[in-house]
C-alpha positions as CSV (number, residue, x, y, z in Angstrom):
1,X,0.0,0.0,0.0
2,X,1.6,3.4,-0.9
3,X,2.7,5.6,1.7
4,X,2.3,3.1,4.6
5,X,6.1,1.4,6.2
6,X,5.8,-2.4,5.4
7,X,8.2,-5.0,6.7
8,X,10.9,-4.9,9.5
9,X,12.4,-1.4,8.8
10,X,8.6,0.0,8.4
11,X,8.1,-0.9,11.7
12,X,11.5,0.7,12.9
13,X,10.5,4.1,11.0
14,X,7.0,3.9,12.6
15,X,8.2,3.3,16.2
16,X,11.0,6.5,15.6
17,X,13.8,4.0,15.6
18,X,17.2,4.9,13.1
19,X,17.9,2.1,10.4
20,X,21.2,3.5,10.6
21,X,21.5,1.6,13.9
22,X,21.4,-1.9,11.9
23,X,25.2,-1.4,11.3
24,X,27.5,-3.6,12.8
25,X,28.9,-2.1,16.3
26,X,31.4,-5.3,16.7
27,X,32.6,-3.9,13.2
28,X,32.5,-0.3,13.8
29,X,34.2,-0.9,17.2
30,X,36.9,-3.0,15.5
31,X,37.4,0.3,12.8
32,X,37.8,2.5,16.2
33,X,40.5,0.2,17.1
34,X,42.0,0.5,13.8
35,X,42.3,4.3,14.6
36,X,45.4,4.7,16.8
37,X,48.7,5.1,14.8
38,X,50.9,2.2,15.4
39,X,51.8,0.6,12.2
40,X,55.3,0.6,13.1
41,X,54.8,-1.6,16.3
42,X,52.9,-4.6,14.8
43,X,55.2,-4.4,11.2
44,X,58.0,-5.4,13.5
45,X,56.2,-7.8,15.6
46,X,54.3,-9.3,12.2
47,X,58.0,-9.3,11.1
48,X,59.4,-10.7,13.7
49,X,56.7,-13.3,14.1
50,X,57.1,-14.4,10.1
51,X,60.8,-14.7,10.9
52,X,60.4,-17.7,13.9
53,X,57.2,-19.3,12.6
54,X,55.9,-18.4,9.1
55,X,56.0,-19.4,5.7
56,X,58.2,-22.7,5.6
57,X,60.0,-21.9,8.4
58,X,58.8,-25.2,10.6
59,X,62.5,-25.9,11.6
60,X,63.0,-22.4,13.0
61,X,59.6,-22.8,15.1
62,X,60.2,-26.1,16.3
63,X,63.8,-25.0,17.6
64,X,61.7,-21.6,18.9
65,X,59.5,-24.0,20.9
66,X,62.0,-26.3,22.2
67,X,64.0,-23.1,23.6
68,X,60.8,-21.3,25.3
69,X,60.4,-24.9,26.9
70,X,64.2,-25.0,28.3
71,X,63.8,-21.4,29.8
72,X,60.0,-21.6,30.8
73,X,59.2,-19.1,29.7
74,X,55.6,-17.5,30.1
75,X,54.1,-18.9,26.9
76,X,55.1,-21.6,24.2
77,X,55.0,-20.3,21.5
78,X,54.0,-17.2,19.5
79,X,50.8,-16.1,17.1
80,X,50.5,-15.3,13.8
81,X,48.8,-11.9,13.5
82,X,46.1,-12.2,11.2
83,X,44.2,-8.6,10.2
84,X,40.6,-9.7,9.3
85,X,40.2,-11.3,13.0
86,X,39.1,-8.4,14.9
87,X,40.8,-10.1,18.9
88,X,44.0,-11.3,16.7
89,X,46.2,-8.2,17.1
90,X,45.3,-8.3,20.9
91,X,46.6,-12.1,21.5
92,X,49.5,-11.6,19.1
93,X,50.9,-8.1,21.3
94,X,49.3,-10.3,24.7
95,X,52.2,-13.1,24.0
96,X,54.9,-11.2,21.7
97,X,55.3,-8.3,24.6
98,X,55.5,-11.7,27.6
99,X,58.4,-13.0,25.6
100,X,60.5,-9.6,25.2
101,X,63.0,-11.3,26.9
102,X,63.3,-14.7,24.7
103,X,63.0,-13.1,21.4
104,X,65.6,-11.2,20.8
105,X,68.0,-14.1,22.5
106,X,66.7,-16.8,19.6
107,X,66.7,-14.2,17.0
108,X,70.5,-13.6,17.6
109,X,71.7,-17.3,18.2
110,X,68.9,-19.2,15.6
111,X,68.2,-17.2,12.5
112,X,70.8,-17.2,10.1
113,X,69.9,-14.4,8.6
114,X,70.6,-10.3,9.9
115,X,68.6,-9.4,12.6
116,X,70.3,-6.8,14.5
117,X,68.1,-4.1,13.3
118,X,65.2,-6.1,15.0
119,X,67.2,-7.0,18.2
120,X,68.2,-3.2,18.4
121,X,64.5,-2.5,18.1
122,X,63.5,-4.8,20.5
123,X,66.1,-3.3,23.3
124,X,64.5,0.5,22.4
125,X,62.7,1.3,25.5
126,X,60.6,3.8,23.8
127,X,59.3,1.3,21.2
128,X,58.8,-0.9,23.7
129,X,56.7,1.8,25.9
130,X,54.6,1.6,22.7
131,X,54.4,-1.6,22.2
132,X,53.2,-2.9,26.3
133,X,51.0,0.4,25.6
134,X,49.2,-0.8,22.5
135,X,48.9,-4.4,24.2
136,X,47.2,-2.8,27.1
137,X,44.4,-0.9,25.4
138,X,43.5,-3.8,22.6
139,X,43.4,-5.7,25.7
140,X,40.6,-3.5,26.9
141,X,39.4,-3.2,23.4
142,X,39.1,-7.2,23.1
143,X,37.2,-7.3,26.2
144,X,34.7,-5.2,24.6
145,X,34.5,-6.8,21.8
146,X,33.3,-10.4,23.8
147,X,31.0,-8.3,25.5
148,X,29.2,-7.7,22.1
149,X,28.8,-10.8,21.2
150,X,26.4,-13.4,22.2
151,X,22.7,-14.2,21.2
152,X,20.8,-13.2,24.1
153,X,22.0,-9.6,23.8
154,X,19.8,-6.3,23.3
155,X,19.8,-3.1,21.8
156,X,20.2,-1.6,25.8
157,X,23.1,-4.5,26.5
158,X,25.2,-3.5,23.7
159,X,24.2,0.8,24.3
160,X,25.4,-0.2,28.4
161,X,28.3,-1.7,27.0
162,X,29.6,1.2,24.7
163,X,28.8,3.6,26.9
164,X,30.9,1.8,30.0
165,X,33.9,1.7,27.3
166,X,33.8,5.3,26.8
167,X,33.4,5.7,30.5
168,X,36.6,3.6,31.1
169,X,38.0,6.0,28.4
170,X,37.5,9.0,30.3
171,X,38.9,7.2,33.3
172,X,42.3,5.9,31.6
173,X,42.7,10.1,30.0
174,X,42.8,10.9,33.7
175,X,45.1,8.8,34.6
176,X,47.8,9.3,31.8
177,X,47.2,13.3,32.9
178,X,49.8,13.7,35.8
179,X,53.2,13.6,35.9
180,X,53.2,9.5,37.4
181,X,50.4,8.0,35.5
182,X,48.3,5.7,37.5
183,X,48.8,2.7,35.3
184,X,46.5,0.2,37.9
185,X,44.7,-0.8,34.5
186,X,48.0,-0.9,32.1
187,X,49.8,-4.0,33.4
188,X,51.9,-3.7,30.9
189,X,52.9,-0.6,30.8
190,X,53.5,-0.6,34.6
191,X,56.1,-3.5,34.3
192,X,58.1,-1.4,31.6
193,X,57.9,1.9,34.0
194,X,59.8,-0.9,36.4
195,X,62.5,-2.1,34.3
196,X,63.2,1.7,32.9
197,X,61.6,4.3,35.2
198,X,63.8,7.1,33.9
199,X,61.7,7.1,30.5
200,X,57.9,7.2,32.2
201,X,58.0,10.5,31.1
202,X,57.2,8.9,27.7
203,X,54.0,7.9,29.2
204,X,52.5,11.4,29.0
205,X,52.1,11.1,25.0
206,X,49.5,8.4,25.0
207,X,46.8,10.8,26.9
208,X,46.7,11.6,22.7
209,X,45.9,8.7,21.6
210,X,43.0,7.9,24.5
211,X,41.5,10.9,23.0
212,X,41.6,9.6,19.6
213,X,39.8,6.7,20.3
214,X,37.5,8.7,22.5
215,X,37.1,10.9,19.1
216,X,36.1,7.9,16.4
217,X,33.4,6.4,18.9
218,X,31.5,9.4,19.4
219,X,31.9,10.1,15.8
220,X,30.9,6.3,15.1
221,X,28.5,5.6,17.7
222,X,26.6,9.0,17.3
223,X,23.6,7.4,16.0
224,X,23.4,4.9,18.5
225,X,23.5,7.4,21.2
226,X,20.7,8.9,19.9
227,X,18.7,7.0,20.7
228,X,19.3,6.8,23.9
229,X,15.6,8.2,25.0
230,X,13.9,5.1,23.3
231,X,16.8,2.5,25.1
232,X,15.7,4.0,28.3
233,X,11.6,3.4,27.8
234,X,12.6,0.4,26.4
235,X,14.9,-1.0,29.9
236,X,12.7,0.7,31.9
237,X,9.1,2.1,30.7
238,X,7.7,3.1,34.1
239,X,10.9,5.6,35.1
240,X,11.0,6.8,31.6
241,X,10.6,10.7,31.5
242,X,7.0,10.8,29.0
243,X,7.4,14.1,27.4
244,X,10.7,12.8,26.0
245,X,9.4,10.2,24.3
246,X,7.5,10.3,20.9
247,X,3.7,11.8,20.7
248,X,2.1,9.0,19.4
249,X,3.7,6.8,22.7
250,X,3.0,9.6,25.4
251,X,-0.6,8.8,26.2
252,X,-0.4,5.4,26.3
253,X,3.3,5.7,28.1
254,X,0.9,7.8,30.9
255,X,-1.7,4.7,31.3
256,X,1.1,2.3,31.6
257,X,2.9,4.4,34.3
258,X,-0.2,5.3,36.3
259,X,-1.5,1.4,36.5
260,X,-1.0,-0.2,39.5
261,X,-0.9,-3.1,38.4
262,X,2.2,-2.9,35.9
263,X,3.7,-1.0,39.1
264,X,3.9,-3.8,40.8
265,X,5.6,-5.7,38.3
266,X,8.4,-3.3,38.5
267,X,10.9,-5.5,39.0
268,X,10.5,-7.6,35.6
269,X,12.9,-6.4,33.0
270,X,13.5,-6.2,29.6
271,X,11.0,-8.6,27.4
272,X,10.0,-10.2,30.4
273,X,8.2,-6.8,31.2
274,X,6.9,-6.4,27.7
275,X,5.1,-9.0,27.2
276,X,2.9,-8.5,30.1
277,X,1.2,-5.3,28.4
278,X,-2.0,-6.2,26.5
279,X,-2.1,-5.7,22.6
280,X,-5.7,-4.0,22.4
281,X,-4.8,-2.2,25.1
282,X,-0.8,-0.7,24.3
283,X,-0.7,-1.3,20.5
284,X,1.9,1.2,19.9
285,X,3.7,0.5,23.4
286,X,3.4,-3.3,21.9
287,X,5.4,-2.3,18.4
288,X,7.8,-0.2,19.9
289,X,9.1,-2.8,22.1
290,X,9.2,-5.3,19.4
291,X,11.1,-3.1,17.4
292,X,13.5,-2.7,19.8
293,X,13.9,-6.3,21.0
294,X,14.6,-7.2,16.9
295,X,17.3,-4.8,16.2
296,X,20.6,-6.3,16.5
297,X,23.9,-4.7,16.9
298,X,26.2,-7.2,15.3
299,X,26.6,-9.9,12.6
300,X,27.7,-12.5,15.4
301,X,24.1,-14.4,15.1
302,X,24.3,-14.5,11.5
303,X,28.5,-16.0,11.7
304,X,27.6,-18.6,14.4
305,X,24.7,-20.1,12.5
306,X,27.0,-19.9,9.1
307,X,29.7,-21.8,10.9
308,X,26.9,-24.2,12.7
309,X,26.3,-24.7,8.7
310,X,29.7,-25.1,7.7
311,X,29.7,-28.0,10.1
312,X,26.3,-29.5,9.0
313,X,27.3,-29.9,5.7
314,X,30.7,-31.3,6.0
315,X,32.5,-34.0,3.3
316,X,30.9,-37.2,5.0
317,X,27.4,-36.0,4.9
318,X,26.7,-36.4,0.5
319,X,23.2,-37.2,0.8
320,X,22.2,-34.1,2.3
321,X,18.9,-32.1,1.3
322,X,17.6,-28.6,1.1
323,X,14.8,-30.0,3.8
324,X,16.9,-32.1,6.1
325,X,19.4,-29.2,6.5
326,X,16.4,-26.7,7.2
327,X,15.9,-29.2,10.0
328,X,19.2,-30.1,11.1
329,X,19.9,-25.8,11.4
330,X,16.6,-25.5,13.4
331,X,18.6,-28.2,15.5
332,X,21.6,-26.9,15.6
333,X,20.6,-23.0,15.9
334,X,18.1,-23.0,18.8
335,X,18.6,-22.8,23.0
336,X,16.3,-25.8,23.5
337,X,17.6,-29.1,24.9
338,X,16.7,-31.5,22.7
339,X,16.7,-35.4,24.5
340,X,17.7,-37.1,20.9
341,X,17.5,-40.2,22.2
342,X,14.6,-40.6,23.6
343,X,13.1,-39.2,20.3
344,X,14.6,-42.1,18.5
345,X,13.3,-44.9,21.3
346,X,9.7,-43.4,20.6
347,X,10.0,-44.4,16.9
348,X,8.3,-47.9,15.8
349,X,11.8,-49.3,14.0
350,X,14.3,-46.8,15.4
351,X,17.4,-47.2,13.3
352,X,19.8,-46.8,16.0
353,X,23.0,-48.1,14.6
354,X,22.7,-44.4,12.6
């Protein structure tokens, strides 16, 4: 019917919700990331890395191995840095900066070929005050990133969670502001302030770079906080200030709050709370809510039942249909325990041996 919103993102533009919103946050957190300037820290650990264990290089990584067992060291071994993972360049800093002293040691003694320029690198304490700096914040960055994911998650989980990261943000600019940083949450950094505290002074230069990343999400989340008014009615509907919510919500937004009734069912939450409210009663209430509860902020649904897929249709299984995979997915994709077994026993001629 002209003029009138049909489908899933009519029922966002009718409820006042941004389609814009539909992008990927774990994406346009992992560009964020991408944002801070230091190329010239992972080209030498990517380098260095390449060096030991890439390519056909197995001798050189066995021997690398062998000699992080002899010293035990913290970890085993090193990994391969790979760009389109978005937690990779976290886990590759995480092991390459524990192992700062057992690098440079192989490089010299077990390569054959030059790698005193690396070595020399690897002894710079600036570089190094880079490098235990840009393990720490990934590391905070990657622990953002899991909290994204998951399939139980709403639009007001993943707005809490970016707003606690820029929070956490504002916290760590304080703390590179004095002259002695507090580095409580920069373990890393802390432990290279020990082993050259004559150079913390270097410290003072990554207050820039917090700010940077504080820059690119407010410029990439911008949308999302907009909509903070609707993520508040939506988490909680009977604190929710009514005259900022949209016209066509307020009166029935006023019925809701003044009920008794729903009052007393203050402490359900989220969809639980939701689906208490009666359609004939709070029809636009109704949509607005499922609006909300069907946006989601990240692809990760979509990748988990692709890989759940992936394994589904695997090499041994050639018989495979377009209607037994529809039901093996429904299997494989939903939260319900399924007893399989005692589906099979309630068959007449169960074909167990299959």
């Amino acid at each position: 019917m002209q003029g009138k919103h049909t489908g899933f993102a009519g029922l966002l533009q009718q409820s006042g919700v941004d389609c814009s919103i539909l992008h990927c946050i774990i994406h346009q957190e992992a560009l964020c990331a991408k944002s801070m300037n230091f190329s010239h820290v992972m080209d030498l650990v990517t380098k260095v890395t390449n060096l030991i264990r890439g390519g056909n290089r197995s001798l050189n990584h066995k021997k690398f191995r062998a000699f992080l067992d002899e010293v035990s060291a913290a970890y085993g071994d090193l990994q391969m840095h790979t760009e389109i993972r978005w937690m990779s360049r976290g886990k590759c800093l995480e092991k390459f900066f524990a192992l700062l002293a057992e690098i440079p040691v192989f490089l010299e003694d077990s390569i054959r070929c030059d790698t005193s320029a690396n070595c020399s690198k690897l002894r710079d304490t600036e570089f190094l005050f880079d490098m235990a700096f840009l393990a720490d914040i990934t590391s905070h960055l990657n622990q953002l990133n899991m909290q994204l994911q998951g399939r139980s998650q709403t639009v007001s989980d993943l707005y809490a969670h970016v707003n606690t990261f820029q929070s956490k943000l504002t916290l760590f600019k304080e703390d590179f502001s004095s002259d002695r940083p507090n580095l409580a949450h920069f373990r890393s950094c802390e432990q290279m302030r020990k082993d050259a505290p004559e150079c913390q002074k270097t410290l003072l230069k990554y207050r820039a770079e917090i700010e940077k990343l504080q820059q690119q999400f407010k410029n990439r989340f911008q949308d999302f906080y907009a909509m903070k008014p609707r993520i508040v009615l939506f988490t909680d509907p009977l604190s929710a200030a009514v005259s900022a919510q949209p016209p066509e919500l307020q009166l029935e937004l006023c019925e809701l709050q003044s009920d008794p009734f729903f009052q007393a069912k203050r402490h359900e939450r989220g969809i639980s709370f939701w689906r208490l409210l009666p359609e004939s009663r709070f029809p636009l209430l109704r949509d607005f809510a499922l609006s909300m509860a069907s946006i989601f902020g990240s692809t990760y649904i979509c990748e988990t039942n692709f890989s759940t897929m992936k394994h589904i249709k695997s090499k041994e299984r050639n018989r495979q249909t377009d209607e037994t995979l529809f039901q093996l997915m429904q299997i494989g994709c939903t939260n319900i325990d399924i007893d399989i077994q005692s589906i099979v026993r309630q068959q007449e001629r169960p074909q167990v041996s299959h």
